[in-house]
LUMKOLVEX-441640 format. One record per residue (C-alpha): chain; residue in one letter; x, y, z. Coordinates in steps of 0.5 Angstrom, whole numbers, always signed. Each point is the difference from the previous one (the first is absolute). Example, Ala and Ser with C-alpha at 12.3 -4.5 7.8 and 13.67 -1.06 7.14 Angstrom:
2
node chaine->A; residu->A; east->+25; north->-9; up->+16 $
node chaine->A; residu->S; east->+2; north->+7; up->-2 $
//
This chain:
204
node chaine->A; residu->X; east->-22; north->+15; up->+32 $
node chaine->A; residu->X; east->+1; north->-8; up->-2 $
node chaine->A; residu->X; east->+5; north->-4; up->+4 $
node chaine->A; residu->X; east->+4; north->-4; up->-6 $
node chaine->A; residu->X; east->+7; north->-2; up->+0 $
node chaine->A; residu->X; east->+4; north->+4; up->-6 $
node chaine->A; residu->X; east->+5; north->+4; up->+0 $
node chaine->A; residu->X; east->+3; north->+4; up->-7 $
node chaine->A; residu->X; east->+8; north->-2; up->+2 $
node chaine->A; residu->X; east->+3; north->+4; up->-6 $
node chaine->A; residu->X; east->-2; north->+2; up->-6 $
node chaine->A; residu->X; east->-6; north->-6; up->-2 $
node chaine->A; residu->X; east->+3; north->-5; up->+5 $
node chaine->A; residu->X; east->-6; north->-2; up->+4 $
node chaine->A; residu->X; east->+1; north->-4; up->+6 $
node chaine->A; residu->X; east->-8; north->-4; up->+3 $
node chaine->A; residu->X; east->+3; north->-4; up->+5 $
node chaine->A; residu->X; east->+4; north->-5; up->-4 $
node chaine->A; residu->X; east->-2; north->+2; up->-6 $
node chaine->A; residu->X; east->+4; north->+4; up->-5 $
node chaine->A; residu->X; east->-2; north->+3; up->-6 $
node chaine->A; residu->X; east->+6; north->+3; up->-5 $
node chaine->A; residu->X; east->+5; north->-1; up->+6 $
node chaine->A; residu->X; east->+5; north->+5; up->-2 $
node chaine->A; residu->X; east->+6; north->+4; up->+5 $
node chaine->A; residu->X; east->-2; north->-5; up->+5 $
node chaine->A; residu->X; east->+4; north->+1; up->+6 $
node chaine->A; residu->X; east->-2; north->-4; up->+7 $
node chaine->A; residu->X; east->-1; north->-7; up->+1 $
node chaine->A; residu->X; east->-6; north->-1; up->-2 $
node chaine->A; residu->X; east->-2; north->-8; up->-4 $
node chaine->A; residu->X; east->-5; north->+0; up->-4 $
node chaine->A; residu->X; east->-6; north->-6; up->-1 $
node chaine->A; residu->X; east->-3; north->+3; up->-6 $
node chaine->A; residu->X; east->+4; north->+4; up->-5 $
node chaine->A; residu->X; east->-4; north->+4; up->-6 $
node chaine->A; residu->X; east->+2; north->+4; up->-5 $
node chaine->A; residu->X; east->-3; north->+4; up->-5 $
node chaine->A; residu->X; east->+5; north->+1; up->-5 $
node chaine->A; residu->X; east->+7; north->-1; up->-4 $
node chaine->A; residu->X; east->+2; north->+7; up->+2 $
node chaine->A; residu->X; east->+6; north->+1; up->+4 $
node chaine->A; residu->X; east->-3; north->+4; up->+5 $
node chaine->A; residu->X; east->-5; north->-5; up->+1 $
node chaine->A; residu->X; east->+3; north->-8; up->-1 $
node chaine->A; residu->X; east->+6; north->+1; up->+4 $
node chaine->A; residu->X; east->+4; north->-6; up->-1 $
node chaine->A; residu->X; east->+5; north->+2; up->+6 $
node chaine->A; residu->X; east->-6; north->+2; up->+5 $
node chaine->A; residu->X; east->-3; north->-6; up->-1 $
node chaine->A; residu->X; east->+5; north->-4; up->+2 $
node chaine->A; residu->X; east->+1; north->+4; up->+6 $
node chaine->A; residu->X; east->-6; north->-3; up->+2 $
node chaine->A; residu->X; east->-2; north->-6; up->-3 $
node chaine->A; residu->X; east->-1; north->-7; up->+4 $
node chaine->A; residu->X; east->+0; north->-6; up->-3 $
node chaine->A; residu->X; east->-7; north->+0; up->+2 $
node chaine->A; residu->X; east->-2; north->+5; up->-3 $
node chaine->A; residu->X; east->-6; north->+1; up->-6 $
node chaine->A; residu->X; east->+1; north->+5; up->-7 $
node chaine->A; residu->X; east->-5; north->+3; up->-3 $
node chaine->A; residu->X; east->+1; north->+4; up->-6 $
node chaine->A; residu->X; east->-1; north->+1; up->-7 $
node chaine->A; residu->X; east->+3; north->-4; up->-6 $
node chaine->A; residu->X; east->+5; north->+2; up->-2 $
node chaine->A; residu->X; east->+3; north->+1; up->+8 $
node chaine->A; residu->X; east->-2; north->-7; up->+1 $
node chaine->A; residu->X; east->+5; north->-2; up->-6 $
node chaine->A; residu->X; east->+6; north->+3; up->+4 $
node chaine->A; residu->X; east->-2; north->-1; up->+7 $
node chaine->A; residu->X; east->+0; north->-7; up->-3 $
node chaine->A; residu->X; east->+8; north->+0; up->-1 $
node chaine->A; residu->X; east->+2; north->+2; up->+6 $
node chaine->A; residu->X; east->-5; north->-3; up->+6 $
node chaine->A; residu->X; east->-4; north->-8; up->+1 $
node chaine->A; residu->X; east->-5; north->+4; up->+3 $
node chaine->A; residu->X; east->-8; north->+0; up->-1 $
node chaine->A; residu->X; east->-2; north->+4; up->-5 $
node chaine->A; residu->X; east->-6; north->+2; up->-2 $
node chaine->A; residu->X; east->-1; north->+3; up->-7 $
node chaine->A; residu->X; east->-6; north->+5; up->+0 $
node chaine->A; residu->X; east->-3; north->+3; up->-6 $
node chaine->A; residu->X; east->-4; north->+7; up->+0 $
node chaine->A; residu->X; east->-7; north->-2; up->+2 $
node chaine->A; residu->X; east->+2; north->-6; up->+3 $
node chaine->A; residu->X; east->-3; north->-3; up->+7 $
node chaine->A; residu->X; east->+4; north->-4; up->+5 $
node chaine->A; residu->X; east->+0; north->-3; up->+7 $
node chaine->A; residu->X; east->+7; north->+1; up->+3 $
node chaine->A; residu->X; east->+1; north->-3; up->+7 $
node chaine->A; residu->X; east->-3; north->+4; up->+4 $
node chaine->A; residu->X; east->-1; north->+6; up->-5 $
node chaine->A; residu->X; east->-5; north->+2; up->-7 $
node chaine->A; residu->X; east->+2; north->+2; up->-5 $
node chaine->A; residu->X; east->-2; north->+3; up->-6 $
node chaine->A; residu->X; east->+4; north->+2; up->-5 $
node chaine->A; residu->X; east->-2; north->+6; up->-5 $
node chaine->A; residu->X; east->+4; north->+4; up->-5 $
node chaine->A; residu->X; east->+4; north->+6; up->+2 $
node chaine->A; residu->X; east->+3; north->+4; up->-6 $
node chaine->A; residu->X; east->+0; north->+8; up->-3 $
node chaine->A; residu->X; east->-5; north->+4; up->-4 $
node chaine->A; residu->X; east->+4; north->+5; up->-4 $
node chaine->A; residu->X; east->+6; north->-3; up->+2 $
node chaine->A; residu->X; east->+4; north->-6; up->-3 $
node chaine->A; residu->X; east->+5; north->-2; up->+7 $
node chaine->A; residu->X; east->-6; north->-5; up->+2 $
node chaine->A; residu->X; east->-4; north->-3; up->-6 $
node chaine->A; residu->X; east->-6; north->-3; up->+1 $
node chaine->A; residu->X; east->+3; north->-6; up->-4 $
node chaine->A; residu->X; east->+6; north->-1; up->+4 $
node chaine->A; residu->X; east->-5; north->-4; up->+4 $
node chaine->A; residu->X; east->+3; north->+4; up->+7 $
node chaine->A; residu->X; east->-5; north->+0; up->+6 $
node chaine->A; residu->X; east->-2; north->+4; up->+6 $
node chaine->A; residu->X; east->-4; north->-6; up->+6 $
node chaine->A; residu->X; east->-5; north->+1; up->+4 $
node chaine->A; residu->X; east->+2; north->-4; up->+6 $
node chaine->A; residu->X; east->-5; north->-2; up->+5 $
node chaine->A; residu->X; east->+3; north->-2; up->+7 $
node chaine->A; residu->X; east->-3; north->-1; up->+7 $
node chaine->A; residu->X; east->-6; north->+3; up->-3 $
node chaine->A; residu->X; east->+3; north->+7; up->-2 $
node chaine->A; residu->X; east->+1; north->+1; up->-8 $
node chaine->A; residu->X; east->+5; north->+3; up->-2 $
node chaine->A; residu->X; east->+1; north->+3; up->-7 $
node chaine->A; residu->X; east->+8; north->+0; up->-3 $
node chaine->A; residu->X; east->-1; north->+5; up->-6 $
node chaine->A; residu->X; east->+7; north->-1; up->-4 $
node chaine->A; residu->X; east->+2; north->+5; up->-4 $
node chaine->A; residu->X; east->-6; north->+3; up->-4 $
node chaine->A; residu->X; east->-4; north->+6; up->-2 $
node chaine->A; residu->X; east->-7; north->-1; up->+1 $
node chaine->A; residu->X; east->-4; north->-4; up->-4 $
node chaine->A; residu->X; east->-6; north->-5; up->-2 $
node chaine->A; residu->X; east->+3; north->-5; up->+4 $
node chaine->A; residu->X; east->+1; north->+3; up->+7 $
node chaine->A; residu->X; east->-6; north->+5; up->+0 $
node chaine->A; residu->X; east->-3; north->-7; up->+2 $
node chaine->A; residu->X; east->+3; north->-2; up->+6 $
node chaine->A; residu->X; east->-4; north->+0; up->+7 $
node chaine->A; residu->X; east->+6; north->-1; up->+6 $
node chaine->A; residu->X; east->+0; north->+2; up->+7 $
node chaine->A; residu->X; east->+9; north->+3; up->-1 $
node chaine->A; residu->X; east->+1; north->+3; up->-7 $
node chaine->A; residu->X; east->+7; north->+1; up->-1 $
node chaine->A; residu->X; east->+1; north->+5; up->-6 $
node chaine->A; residu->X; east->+6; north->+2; up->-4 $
node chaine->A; residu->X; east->+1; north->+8; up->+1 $
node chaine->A; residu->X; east->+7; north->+2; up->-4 $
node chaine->A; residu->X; east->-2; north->+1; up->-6 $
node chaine->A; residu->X; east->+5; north->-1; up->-6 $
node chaine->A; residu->X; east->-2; north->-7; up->+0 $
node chaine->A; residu->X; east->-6; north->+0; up->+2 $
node chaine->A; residu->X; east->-6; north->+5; up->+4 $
node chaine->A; residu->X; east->+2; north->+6; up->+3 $
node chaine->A; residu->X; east->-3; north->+2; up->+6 $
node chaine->A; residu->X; east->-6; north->+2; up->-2 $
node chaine->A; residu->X; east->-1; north->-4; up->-5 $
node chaine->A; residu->X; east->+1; north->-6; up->+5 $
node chaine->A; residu->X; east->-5; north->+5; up->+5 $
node chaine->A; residu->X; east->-6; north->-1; up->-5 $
node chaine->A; residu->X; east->+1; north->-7; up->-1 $
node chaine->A; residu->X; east->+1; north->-2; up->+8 $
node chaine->A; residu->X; east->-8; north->+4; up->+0 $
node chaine->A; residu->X; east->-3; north->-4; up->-5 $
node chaine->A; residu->X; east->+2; north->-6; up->+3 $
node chaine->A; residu->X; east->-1; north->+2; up->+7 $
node chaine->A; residu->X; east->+3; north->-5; up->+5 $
node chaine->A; residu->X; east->+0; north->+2; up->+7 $
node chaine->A; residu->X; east->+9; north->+2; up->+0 $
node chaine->A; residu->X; east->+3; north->+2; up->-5 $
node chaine->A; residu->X; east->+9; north->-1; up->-1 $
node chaine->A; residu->X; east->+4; north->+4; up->-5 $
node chaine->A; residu->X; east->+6; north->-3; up->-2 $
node chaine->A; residu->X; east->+5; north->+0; up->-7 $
node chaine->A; residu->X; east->+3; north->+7; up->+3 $
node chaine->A; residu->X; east->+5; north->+4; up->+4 $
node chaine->A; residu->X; east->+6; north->-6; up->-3 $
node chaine->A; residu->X; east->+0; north->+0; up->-8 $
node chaine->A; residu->X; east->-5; north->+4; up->-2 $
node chaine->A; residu->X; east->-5; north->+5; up->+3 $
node chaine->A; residu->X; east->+1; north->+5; up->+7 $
node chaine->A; residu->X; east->-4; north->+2; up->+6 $
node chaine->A; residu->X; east->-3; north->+5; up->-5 $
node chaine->A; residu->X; east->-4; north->-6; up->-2 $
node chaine->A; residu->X; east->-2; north->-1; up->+7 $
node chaine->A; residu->X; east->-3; north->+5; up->+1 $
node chaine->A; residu->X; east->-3; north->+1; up->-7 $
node chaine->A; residu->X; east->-3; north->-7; up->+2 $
node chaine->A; residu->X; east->-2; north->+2; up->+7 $
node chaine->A; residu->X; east->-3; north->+7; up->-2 $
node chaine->A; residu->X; east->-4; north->-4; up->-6 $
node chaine->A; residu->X; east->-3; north->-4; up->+5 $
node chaine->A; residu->X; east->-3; north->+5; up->+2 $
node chaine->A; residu->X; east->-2; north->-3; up->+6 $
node chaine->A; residu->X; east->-4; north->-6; up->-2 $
node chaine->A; residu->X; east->+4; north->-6; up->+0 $
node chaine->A; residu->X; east->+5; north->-1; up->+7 $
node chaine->A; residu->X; east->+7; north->-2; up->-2 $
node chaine->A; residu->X; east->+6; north->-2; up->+3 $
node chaine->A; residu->X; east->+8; north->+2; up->-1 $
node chaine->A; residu->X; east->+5; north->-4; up->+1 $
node chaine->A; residu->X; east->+5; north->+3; up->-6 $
//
């Protein structure tokens, strides 16, 4: 299995090093260089979490419409990124694409909300927002694939378990389950629709 550093703390709150995507429910003194955040929804752009967390040396990466309220409560550095768009960051790349649903209308594709693909002491490491599978992130290469399972708002289990084989990376991470929405049952739906083909790793 690949050594890398993320780990899922709760929900879609991802931590690699000082690196936090969506910090929600964060408990522990942890201070973040880079913030990013995928969307608007509370579960995901936690106003109160990222002040838990927030130096003033820390770097946002976010969506527009985040970026405008970000700027209302913090002077930080904030890079504003669009889907499709690629950026050097300190010591990460970057590239943004656009995270959204088929068939459902929680995460619209003209919402402009993003997933990142972040590569970070040569691992790339793939955030895949709230999302079904779609034309965008079939075509994302990575070494980590973090992918939502819940279902409701995004993929189930196998639907997720589908699209994690056709990316193919080296590790694949379930989360967006066992808190809001989705269970274990989600789990091991996307453990047995593996079948063997992908390792993956727990943390919720």
């Amino acid at each position: 299995m690949i050594k890398h550093n993320a780990k899922v703390l709760y929900h879609s709150s991802i931590k690699i090093d000082d690196i936090f995507i969506d910090p929600y429910k964060i408990v522990g003194d942890y201070k973040a260089k880079y913030i990013f955040v995928t969307h608007a929804h509370y579960d995901h752009y936690s106003l109160d979490d990222v002040k838990k967390i927030v130096t003033d040396k820390t770097i946002f990466v976010v969506p527009s419409d985040v970026a405008a309220d970000l700027r209302k409560h913090f002077k930080n550095e904030i890079v504003e990124m669009k889907p499709y768009q690629e950026a050097v960051i300190g010591n990460l790349k970057v590239q943004a694409f656009p995270s959204y649903n088929v068939g459902k209308n929680f995460h619209k594709k003209e919402y402009n909300w993003l997933g990142y693909l972040i590569e970070y002491k040569d691992i790339k490491y793939a955030i895949l927002g709230d999302c079904d599978e779609n034309e965008d992130n079939r075509k994302i290469k990575c070494d980590v694939l973090i992918i939502p399972i819940g279902g409701t708002f995004t993929m189930d289990g196998k639907e997720a378990a589908h699209l994690a084989k056709l990316i193919n990376p080296k590790l694949t991470i379930p989360d967006h389950y066992n808190a809001i929405v989705g269970t274990k049952e989600n789990e091991r739906e996307f453990i047995e629709a593996l079948d063997g083909e992908l390792d993956y790793e727990i943390f919720l």
